[in-house]
N, C-alpha and C positions, 0 to 999 in steps of 0.2 A: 824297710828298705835300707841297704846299705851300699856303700860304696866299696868297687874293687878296681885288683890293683892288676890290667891283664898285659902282665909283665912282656907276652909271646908281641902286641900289639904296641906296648908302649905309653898304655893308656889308663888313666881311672875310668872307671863306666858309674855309671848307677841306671838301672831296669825300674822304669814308669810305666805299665799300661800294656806292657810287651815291649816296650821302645825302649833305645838306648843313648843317653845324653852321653858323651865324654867329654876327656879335658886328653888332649897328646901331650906328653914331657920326655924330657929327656934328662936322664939320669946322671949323675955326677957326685961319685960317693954320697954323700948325706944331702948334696944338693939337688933342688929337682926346678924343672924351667920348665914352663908354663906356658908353648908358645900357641894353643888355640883348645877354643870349648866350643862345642855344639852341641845342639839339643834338636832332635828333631821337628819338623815344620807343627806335629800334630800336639808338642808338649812346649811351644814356646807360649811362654807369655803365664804361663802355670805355673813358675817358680823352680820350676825342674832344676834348670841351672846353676843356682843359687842353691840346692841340698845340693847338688854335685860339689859344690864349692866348700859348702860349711863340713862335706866329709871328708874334702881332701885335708881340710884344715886337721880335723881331729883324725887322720890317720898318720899326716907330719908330727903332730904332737906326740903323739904314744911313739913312734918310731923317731924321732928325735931330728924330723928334716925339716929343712929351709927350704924357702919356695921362693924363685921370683917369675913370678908373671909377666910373659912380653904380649902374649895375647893383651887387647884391649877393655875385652868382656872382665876376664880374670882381675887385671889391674885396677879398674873400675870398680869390682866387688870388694876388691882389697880397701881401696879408700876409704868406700862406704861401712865396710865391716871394718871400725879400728880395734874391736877386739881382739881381732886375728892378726894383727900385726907383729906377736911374739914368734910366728910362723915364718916371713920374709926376710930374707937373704940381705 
């Protein structure tokens, strides 16, 4: 499973189970902001969230973008994952 990018929406997705987690952003040349992730009622607590996250990570890296997270979920992953810090704006 991977993460996309559905640009029409504004949004990364990633498909679990038939269900759809995203993250909304909003685009600004190489930048991208981060202001909410959801994960449906029936995939929370599963990690879902968290692949959504570690893909957007590794889709900013191959395409060369900075991320900053205002959502709180987002931010929060951020801290926990300091790997991914090479990604943040």
């Amino acid at each position: 499973m991977s993460v996309t990018d559905n640009t029409y929406l504004h949004r990364f997705e990633l498909e679990e189970k038939g269900l759809v987690a995203f993250a909304n952003y909003r685009r600004v040349g190489e930048h991208v902001i981060i202001p909410h992730v959801e994960a449906p009622l029936a995939l929370r607590g599963a990690g879902t969230a968290g692949r959504l996250m570690r893909g957007i990570v590794e889709k900013a890296r191959a395409e060369g973008l900075k991320i900053t997270p205002t959502c709180t979920y987002a931010a929060i992953w951020f801290r926990r994952h300091k790997e991914s810090a090479d990604v943040l704006a």
